[in-house]
Each structure stands twice: as C-alpha cells, then as structure tokens.
C-alpha positions in Angstrom: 0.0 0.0 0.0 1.3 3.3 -0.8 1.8 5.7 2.8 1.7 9.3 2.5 2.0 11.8 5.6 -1.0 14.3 5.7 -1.2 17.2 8.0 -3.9 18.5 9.4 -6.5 21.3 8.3 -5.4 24.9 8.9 -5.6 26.4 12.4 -7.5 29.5 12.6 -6.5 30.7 16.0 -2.7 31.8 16.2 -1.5 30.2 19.5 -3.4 26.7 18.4 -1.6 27.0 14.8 1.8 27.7 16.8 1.3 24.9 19.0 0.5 22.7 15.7 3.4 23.8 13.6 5.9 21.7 15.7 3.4 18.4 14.3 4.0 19.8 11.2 7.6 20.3 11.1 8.1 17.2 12.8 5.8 15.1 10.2 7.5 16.5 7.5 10.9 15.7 8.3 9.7 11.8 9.1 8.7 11.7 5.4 11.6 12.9 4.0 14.1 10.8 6.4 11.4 7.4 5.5 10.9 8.9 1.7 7.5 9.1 1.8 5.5 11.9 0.5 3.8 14.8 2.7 1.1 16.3 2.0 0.9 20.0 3.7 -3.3 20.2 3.8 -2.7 23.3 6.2 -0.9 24.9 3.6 -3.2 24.3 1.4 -6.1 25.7 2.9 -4.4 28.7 3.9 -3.6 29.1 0.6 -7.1 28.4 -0.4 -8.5 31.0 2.4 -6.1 34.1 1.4 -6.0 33.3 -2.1 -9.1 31.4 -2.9 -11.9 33.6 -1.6 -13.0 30.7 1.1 -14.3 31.7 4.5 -11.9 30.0 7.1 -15.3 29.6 9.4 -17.3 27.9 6.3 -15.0 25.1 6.0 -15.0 23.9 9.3 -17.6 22.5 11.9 -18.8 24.7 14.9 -15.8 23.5 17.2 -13.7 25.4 14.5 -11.4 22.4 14.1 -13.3 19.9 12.2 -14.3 20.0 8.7 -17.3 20.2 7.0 -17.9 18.7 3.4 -16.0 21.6 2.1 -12.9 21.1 4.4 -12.7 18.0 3.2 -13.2 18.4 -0.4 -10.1 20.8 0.1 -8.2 18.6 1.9 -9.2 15.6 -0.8 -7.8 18.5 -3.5 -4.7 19.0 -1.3 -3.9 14.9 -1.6 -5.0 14.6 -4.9 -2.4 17.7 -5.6 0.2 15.3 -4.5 -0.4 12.6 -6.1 
C-alpha cells in the first residue's frame, strides 16, 4: 500500500496554529528521512483562504477544528495535488 503523511487542516487561531506547527515540522521531516510523501493540507487551505476567496469559518464545523464537506473536499484537492 502506498503511505503518504497528511497534515492536518489549517488552524484559525494563532496560539493553536503555533502549537501545531511543531506536528508539522516534525511530520515533515519523518517523510523525508522514511521517503514518503507529505502532504501540507494546512498549507493548502491557507492558501485556499487568502487566495481562494473561502471563509476559514465555512469550512470547518462549529468547534472550529473539524471540517465540513467543504474542508474536506479541500483537503481531498490537497492529496489529490500530491499525487
């Protein structure tokens, strides 16, 4: 089976996205040392929210963490990207 490293979805609230960026970098680096792709979903809908005209609080359910159907149709884009 093919293994590819996915991060998380963007992190609205500074402190939490600080906090997270640590997984990141760390998830990252486990990829490249185990050659594996990584697939920077956080990236990708920050890119998506600055860039894309999407509404950070229309992607994501009312705990503000986990998607909705559009969160993860951008996160499938993000993989699919990779791929």
């Amino acid at each position: 089976a093919e293994v590819a490293l996915v991060s998380s979805v963007f992190l609205d609230d500074p402190r939490e996205y600080e906090m997270a960026r640590a997984y990141y970098r760390r998830l990252e680096s486990l990829a490249l040392k185990n050659s594996l792709p990584y697939v920077a979903v956080h990236e990708y809908w920050a890119d998506r929210i600055q860039n894309g005209g999407y509404v950070f609080r229309s992607l994501v359910q009312y705990d503000l963490i986990h998607p909705r159907v559009e969160g993860y149709r951008l996160m499938a884009e993000a993989v699919m990207s990779a791929l």
